[in-house]
C-alpha positions as CSV (number, residue, x, y, z in Angstrom):
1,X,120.5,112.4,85.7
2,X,117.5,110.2,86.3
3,X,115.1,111.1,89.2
4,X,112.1,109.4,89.1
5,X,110.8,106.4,91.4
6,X,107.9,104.1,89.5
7,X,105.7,102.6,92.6
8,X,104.0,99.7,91.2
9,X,100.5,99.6,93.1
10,X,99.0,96.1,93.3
11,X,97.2,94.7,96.1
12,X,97.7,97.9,97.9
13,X,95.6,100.9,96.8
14,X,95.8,103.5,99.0
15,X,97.7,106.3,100.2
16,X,98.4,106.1,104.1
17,X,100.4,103.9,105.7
18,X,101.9,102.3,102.1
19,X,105.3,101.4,102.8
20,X,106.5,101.4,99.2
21,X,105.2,104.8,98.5
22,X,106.7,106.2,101.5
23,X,109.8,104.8,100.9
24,X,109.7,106.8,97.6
25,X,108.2,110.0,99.2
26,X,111.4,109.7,101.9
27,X,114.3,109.4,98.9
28,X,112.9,113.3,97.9
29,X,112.4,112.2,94.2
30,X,109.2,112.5,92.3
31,X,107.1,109.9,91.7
32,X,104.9,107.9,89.2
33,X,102.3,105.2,90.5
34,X,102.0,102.7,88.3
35,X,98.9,99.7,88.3
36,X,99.2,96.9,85.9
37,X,96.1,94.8,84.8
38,X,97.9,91.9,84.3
39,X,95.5,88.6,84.2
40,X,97.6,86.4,83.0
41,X,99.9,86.9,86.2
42,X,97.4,85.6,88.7
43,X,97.3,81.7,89.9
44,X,92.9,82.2,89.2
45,X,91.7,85.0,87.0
46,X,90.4,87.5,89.0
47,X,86.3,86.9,89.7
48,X,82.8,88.8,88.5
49,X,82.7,90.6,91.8
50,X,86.4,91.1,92.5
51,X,86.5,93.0,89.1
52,X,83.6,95.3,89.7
53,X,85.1,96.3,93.2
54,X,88.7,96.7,91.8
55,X,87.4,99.0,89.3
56,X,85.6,101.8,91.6
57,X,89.2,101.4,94.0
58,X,91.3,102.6,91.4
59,X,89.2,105.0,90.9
60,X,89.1,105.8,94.5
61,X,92.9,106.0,94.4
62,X,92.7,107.5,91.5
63,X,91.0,110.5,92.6
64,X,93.0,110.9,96.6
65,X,96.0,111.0,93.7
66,X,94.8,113.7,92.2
67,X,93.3,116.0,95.2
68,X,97.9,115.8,96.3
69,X,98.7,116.4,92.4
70,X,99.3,113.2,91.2
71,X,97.4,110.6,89.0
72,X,97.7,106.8,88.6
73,X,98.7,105.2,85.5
74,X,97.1,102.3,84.1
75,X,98.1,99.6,81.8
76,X,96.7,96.6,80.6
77,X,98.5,93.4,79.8
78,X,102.2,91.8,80.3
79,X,103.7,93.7,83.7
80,X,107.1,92.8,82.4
81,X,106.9,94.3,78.7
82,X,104.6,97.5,80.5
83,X,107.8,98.2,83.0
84,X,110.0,97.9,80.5
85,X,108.6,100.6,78.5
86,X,107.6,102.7,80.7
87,X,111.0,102.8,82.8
88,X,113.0,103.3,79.3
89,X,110.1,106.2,78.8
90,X,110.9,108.3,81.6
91,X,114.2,107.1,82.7
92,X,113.7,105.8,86.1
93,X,116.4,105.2,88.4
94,X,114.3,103.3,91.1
95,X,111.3,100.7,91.4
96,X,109.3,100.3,94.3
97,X,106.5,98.1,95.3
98,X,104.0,96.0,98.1
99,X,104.8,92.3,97.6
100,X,102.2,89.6,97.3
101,X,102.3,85.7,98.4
102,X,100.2,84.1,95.7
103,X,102.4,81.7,93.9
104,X,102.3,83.1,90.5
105,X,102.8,87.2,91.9
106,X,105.5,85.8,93.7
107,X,107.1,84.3,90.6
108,X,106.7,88.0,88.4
109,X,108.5,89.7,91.9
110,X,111.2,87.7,91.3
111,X,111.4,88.5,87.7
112,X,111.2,91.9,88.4
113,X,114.2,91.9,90.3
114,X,116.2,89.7,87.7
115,X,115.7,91.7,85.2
116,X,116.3,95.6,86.5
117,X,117.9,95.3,89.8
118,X,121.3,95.4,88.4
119,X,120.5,98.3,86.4
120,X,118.1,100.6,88.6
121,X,117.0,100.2,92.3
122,X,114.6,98.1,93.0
123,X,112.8,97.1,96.4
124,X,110.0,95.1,98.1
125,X,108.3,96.1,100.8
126,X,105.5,94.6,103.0
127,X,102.6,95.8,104.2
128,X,99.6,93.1,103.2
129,X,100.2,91.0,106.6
130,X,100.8,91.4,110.2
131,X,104.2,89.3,110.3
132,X,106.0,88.1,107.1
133,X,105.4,84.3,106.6
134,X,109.5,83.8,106.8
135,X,109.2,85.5,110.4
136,X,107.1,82.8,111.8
137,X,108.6,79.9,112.3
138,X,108.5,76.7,115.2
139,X,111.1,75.8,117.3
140,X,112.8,73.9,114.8
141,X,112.6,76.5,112.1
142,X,109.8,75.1,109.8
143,X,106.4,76.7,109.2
144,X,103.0,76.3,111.2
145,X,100.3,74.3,109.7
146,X,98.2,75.0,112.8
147,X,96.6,78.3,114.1
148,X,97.1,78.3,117.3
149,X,100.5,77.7,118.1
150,X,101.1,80.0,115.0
151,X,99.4,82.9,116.8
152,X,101.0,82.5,119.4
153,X,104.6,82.8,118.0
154,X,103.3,86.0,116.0
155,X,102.7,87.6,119.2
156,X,105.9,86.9,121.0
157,X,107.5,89.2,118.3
158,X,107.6,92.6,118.0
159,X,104.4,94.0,117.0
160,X,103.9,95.9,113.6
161,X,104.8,99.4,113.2
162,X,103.2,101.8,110.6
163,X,104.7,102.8,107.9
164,X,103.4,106.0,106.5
165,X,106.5,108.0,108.5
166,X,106.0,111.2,105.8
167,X,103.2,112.6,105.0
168,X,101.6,112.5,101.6
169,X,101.7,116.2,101.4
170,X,105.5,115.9,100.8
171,X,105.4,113.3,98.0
172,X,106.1,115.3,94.9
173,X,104.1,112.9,92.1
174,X,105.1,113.2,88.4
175,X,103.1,113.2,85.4
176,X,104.9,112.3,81.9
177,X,103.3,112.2,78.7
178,X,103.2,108.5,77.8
179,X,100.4,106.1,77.0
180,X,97.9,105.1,79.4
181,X,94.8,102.7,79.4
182,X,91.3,104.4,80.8
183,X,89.8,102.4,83.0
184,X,85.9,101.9,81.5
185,X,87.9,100.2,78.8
186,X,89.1,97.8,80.7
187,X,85.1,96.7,80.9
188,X,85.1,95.7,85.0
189,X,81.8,96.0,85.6
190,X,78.5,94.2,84.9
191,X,76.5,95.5,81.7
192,X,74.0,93.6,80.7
193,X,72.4,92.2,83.1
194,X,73.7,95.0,85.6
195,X,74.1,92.6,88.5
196,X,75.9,94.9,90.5
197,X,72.8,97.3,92.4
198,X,72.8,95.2,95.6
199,X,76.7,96.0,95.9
200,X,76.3,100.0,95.1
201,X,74.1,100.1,97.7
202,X,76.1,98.0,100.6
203,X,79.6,99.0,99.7
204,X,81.8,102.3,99.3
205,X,85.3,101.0,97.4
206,X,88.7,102.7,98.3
207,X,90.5,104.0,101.3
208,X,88.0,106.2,102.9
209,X,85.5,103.7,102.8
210,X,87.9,101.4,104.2
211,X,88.3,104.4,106.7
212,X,84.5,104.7,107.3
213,X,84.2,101.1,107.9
214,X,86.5,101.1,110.4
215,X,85.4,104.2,112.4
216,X,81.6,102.9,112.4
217,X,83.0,98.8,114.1
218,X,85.0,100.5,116.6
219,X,82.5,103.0,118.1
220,X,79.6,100.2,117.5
221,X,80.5,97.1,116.9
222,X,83.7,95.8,118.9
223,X,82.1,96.3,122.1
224,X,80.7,93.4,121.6
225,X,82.5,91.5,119.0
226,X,83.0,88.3,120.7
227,X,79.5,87.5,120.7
228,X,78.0,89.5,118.2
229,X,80.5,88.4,115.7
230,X,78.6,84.9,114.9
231,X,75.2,86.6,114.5
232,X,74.0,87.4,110.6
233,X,71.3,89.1,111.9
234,X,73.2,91.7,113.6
235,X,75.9,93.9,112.2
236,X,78.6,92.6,114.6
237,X,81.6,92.2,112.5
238,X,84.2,94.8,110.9
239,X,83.1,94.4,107.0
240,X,86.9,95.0,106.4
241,X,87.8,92.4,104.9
242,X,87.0,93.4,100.8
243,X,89.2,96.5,102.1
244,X,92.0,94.4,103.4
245,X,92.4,92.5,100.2
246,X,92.6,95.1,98.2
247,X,94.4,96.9,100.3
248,X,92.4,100.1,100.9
249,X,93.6,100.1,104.6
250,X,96.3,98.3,105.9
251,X,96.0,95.8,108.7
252,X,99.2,97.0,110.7
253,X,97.2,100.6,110.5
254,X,93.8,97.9,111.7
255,X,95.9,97.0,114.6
256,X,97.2,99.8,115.6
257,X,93.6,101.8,115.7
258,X,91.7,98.7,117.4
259,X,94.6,98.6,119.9
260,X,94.4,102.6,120.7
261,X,90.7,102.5,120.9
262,X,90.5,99.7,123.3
263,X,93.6,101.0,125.8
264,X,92.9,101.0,129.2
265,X,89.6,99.6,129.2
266,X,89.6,95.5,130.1
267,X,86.4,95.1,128.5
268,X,87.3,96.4,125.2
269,X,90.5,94.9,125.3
270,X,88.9,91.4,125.8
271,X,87.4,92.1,122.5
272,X,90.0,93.6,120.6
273,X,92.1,90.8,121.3
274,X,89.3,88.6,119.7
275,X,89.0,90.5,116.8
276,X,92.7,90.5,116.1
277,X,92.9,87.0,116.5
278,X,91.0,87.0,113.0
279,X,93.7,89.1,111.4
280,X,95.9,86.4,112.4
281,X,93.9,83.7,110.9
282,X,93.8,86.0,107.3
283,X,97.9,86.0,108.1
284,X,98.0,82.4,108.7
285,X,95.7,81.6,105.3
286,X,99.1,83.8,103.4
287,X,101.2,81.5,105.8
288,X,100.1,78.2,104.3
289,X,99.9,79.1,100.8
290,X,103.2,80.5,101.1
291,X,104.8,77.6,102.3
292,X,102.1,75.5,100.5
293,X,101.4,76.9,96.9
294,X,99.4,74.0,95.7
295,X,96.6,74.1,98.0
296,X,94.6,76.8,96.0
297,X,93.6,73.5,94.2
298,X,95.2,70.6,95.6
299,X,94.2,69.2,99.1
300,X,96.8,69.6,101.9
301,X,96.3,66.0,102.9
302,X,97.8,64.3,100.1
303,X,95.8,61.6,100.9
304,X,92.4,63.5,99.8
305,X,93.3,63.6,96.3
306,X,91.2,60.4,96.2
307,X,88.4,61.1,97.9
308,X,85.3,60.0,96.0
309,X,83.4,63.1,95.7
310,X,80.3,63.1,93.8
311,X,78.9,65.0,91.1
312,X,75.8,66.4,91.0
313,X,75.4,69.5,88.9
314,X,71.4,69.7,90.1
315,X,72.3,70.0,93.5
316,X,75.1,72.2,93.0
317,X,72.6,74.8,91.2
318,X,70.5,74.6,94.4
319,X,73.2,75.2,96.4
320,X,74.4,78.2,94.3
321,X,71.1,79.9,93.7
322,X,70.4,79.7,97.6
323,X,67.3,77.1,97.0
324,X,68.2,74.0,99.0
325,X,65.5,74.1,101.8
326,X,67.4,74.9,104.7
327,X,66.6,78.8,105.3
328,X,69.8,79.6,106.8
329,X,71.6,77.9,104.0
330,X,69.6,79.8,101.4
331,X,69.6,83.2,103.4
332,X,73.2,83.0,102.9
333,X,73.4,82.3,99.2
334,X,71.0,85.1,98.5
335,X,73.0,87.4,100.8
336,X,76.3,86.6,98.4
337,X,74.7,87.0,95.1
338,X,72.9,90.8,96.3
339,X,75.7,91.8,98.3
340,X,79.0,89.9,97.2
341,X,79.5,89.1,100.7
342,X,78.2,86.7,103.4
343,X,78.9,86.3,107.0
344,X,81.9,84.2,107.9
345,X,79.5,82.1,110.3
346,X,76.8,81.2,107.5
347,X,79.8,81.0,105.2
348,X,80.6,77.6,107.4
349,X,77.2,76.6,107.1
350,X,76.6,76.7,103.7
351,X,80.3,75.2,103.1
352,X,78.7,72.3,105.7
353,X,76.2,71.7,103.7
354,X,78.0,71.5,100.2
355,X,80.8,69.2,101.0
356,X,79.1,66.8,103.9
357,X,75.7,66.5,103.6
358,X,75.8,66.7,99.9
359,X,79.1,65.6,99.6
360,X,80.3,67.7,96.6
361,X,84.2,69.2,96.2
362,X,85.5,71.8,97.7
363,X,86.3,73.0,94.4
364,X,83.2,73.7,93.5
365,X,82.6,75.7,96.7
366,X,85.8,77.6,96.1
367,X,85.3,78.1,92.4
368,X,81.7,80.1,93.1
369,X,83.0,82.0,95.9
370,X,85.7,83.2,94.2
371,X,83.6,84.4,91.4
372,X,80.7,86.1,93.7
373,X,83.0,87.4,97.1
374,X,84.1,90.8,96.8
375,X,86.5,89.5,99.5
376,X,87.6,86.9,97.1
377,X,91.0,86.2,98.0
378,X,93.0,83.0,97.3
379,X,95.0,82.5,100.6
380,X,91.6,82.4,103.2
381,X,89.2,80.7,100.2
382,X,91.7,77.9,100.0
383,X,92.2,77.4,103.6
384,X,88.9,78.3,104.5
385,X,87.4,75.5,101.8
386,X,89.8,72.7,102.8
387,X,89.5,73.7,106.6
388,X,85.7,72.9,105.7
389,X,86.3,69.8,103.8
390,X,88.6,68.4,106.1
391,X,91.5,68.6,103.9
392,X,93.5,71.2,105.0
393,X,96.6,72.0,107.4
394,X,94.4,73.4,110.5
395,X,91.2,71.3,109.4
396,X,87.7,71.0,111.1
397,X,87.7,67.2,112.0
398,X,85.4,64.9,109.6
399,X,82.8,64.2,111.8
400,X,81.6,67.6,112.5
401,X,78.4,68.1,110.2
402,X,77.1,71.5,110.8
403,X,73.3,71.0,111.0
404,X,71.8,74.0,109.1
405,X,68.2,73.8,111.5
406,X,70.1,74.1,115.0
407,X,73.0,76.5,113.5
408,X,69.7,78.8,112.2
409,X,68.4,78.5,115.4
410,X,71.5,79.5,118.1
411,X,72.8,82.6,115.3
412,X,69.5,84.2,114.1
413,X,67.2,83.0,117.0
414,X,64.3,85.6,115.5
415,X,64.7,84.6,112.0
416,X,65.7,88.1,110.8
417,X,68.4,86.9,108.6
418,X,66.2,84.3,107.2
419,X,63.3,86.8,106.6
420,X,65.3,89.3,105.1
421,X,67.0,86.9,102.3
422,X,64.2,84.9,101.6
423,X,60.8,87.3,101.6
424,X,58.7,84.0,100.9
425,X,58.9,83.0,104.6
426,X,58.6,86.1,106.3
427,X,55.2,85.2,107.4
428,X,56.2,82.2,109.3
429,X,56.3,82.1,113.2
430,X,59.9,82.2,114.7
431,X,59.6,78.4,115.9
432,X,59.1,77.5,112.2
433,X,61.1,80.2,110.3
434,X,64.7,77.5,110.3
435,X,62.4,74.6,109.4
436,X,59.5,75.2,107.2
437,X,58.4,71.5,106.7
438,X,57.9,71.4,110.4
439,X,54.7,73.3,110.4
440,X,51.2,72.0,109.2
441,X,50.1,72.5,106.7
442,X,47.4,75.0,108.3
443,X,50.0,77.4,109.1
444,X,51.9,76.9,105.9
445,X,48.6,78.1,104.0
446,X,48.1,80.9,106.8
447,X,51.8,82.4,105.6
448,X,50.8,81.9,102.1
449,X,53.6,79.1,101.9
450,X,53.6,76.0,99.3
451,X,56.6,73.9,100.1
452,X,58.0,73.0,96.8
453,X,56.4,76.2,95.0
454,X,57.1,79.5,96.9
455,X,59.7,77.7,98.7
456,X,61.6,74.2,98.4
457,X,61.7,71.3,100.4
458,X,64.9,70.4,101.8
459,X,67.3,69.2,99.4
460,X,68.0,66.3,101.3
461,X,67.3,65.2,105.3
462,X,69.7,66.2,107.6
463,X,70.1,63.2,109.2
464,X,70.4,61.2,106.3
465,X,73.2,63.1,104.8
466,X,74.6,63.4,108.0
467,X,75.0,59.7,108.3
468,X,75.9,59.8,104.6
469,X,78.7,62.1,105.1
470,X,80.1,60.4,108.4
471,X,80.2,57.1,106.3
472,X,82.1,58.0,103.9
473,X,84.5,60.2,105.6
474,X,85.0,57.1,108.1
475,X,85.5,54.4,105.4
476,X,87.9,57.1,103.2
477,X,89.9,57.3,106.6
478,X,90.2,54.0,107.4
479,X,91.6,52.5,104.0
């Protein structure tokens, strides 16, 4: 009699708190983790920097698995045809795994459970999100399309419990002899050029760096969250969020240690509810593209389909390479392309910038984040561009232009940020540092600076593409 449990890892890879895994640990039989590269699956092929983190967090996983004498088994290609070998291979009896709520993952769930669940067991558990996107619902039973009231409703229900009820000790992991894929040949990282130095040296893949992460923003960082949160030039935010997408740590096992740590003390508490309020936006990006599949490409407004975008592949180069002339713009750019991250603040900036003053698609904003964001992750990129663009469900409205000189001003008031990204300027005085063009041309040569050589002129006046933008927003709105 068959006695083995398959857990299918996907967007989940870690051990604690994994409700699919210890669902399989609980029914006492032994069990075989399974992750399938499947490429084809996905609604957007998975990015340049998405695929170099995913390769050191399976190996991460790979190696908790082995130190409670298991090992993860890898396959490339079709999920369905994989399964279906390997469950005939070792005769499984049950099939568990995390679900997902991009359109296309959903669509393979389902065919999962067409397929087997009449012959084995098979079952889906949570675990990506705070509350289920079916749980939250308006008066009238229909889905949210703004934050807010959204929020709210998630908190009038019961809050998230963890999963991980048995300890990993007990999970008793099996290890047949059948065909598996190694993971360098899968080719997931950078060779030549090797791009990826700036990330080896900001980020550490898997659950315990998800662990580590977490530890360092609660004894230093959420103190003072609410302010520090919008400032690049400090380290005021969590850095989670690569972990949370590929689901090193949970964000039920998020809540639960941000809501112990604060307990008691009104001060922290004030914060933690801040910073837990941005979980809830990362729930209600799943929300939308749950109930709204086509927005990874389509505008929410319908209407938007036919907004006159323009093309300008010169200026879109500036934008990506971090060379448009506004410092805090640039700084940002720079930061994604070392790092694969950027600051959620300069991340509105820069997404300002693209679709207003230069008046270019959200696409193309979406298309090189995706490819360059270790946090890459098609619910919040597609909200998060359309929310830009003023597109989306819970959109910014179309007259608020982000102006890149006074945003580089309030956030990174010394010009750290600035300096660090773009070395060129380091020279220049504070009251210059977010507008270079300002100074004359005495203190240009006293920083070694030549506008337009060692450092461009703004791509194009802020007030000018202002006035651009708000034009033809207005005149799209009022056809």
């Amino acid at each position: 009699m068959s006695n083995t449990t398959i857990v299918l890892f996907r967007s989940d890879l870690r051990l604690q708190d994994h409700p699919a895994l210890s669902a399989a640990i609980r029914s006492g039989q032994r069990i075989l983790p399974v992750f399938i590269l499947d490429e084809d699956e996905r609604d957007w092929p998975m990015g340049s920097a998405s695929r170099w983190w995913l390769h050191h967090s399976l190996q991460a996983l790979n190696k908790s698995m082995k130190e409670f004498g298991g090992k993860l088994y890898l396959r490339y290609g079709d999920t369905l045809s994989h399964l279906q070998e390997i469950i005939s291979k070792v005769d499984a009896n049950k099939l568990y795994f995390c679900r997902a709520y991009e359109p296309r993952l959903r669509n393979i769930e389902d065919k999962i459970y067409q397929r087997w669940h009449e012959k084995i067991e098979v079952k889906r558990y949570g675990g990506y999100l705070l509350f289920e996107p079916e749980d939250v619902q308006t008066g009238n039973g229909s889905p949210f399309k703004v934050f807010t009231p959204f929020w709210k409703a998630c908190l009038k229900l019961t809050a998230p419990g963890l999963g991980n009820k048995t300890s990993i000790n007990k999970a008793n992991f099996y290890q047949p002899h059948i065909d598996q894929d190694k993971l360098e040949d899968w080719r997931l990282l950078p060779d030549k050029p090797d791009w990826a130095s700036g990330f080896r040296d900001n980020w550490e893949p898997g659950e315990v760096g998800a662990l580590k992460s977490l530890k360092r923003f609660l004894e230093s960082g959420l103190d003072n969250y609410d302010e520090d949160r919008d400032r690049p030039d400090y380290s005021g935010t969590s850095k989670l969020s690569p972990h949370l997408h590929f689901g090193e740590i949970s964000p039920v096992r998020i809540w639960h240690e941000v809501k112990k740590f604060s307990e008691g003390n009104k001060q922290l508490e004030k914060q933690a509810y801040s910073y837990l309020r941005e979980l809830g936006w990362r729930d209600f990006s799943n929300h939308l593209l749950f109930h709204w599949p086509h927005i990874s490409d389509q505008p929410f407004r319908e209407e938007y389909k036919s907004f006159p975008w323009k093309k300008d592949m010169q200026a879109l180069k500036a934008w990506q390479m971090g060379k448009t002339g506004y410092p805090i713009v640039d700084a940002g750019m720079r930061q994604l392309w070392h790092t694969g991250w950027m600051h959620n603040r300069v991340r509105m900036i820069v997404g300002s910038l693209l679709v207003k003053h230069l008046l270019l698609h959200w696409h193309e904003g979406g298309h090189w984040f995706w490819d360059t964001l270790v946090d890459a992750d098609l619910a919040n990129n597609s909200a998060s561009w359309q929310w830009v663009a003023g597109s989306g469900a819970d959109a910014a409205p179309y007259f608020r232009v982000f102006n890149p000189i006074l945003q580089g001003k309030k956030f990174d008031p010394n010009g750290y940020y600035v300096r660090k990204w773009i070395p060129e300027l380091k020279q220049l005085s504070d009251k210059y540092i977010h507008e270079p063009w300002e100074a004359d041309q005495q203190i240009l040569e006293k920083a070694g600076i030549i506008l337009g050589e060692h450092y461009p002129t703004p791509i194009i006046d802020h007030k000018l593409g202002r006035e651009g933008a708000l034009a033809a927003f207005k005149e799209f709105n009022d056809k």
